[in-house]
N, C-alpha and C positions, 0 to 999 in steps of 0.2 A: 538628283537623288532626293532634294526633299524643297520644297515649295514653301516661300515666306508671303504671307498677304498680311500689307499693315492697314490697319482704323483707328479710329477714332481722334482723326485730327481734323481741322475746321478752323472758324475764324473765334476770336477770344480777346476780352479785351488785357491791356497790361493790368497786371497783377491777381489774374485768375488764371486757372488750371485746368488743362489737361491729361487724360492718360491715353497713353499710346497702346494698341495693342498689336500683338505679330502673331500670327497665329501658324505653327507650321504643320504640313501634312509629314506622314510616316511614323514611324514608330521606333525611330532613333534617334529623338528632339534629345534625348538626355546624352547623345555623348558629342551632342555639337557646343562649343560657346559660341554664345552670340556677343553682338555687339548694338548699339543706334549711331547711326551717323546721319549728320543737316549737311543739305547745300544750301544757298541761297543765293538770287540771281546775280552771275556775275562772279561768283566766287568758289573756290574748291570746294570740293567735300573735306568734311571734317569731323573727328573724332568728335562722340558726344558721351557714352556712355558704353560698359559690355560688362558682362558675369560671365561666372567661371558656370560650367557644365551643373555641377551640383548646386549654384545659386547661390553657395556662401562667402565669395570673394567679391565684390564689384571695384567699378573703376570710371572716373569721374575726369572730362575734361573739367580744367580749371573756372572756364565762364559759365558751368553748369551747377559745381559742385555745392552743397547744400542747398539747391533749391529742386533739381530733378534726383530721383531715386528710380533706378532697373531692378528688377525681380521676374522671376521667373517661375512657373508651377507647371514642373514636368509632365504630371499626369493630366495635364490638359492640354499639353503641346505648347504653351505660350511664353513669351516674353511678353512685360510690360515696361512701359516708361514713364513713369508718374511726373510730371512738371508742375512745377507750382511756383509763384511766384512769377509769371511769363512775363518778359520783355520784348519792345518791339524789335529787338536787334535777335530775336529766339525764331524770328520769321525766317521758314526754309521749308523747302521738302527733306521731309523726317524718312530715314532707309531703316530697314530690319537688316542686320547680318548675320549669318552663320560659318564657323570657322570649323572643321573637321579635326581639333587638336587640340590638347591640352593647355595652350596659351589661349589667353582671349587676342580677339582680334585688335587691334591699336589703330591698323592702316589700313588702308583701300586693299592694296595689293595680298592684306592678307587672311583675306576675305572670301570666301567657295561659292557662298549663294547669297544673292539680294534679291529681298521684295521690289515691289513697283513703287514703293515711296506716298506716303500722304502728306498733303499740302497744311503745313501749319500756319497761321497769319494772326499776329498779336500787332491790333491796333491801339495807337496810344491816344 
């Protein structure tokens, strides 16, 4: 029911920034929360980041938290993920999630739609 494509990821060196973006198709972006979620080789997928539907709650894994900030601007369909501060351990394929419910998403499982993932790589 609705289509997540993420950009703007690439290679960066540690302690520069990127912003991720997700762009979704249809015209009911505002009553999903999303979430971001990294894998990287070898290892689960894992909670990084999600907002609430209106954009004014967020939620931060611990080895993210003050240095990545999620936002969202409905009228344009997107989630962002601003990183700053990048670490070579930040190295993963970066997911868009969407959750059809009032809770943001936390876990894989509770999760309705994933993009195709962009590859991010912070060399040290």
């Amino acid at each position: 029911q609705v289509q997540l494509v993420e950009s703007g990821g690439g290679l960066v060196q540690a302690g520069g920034s990127l912003r991720l973006s997700c762009a979704a198709s249809g015209r009911t972006f505002g009553t999903y929360t999303m979430g971001w979620f990294r894998q990287a080789p070898g290892k689960e997928r894992e909670f990084v980041a999600a907002i609430t539907r209106s954009g004014t709650i967020t939620y931060y894994a611990d080895s993210v938290k003050g240095r990545f900030t999620v936002s969202r601007d409905n009228t344009k369909n997107t989630v962002y993920l601003q990183m700053n501060s990048l670490k070579p351990e930040d190295t993963a394929v970066y997911y868009c999630a969407a959750r059809q419910a009032i809770l943001v998403p936390l876990r894989e499982d509770e999760c309705d739609y994933w993009g195709q993932g962009t590859q991010v790589t912070v060399s040290s």
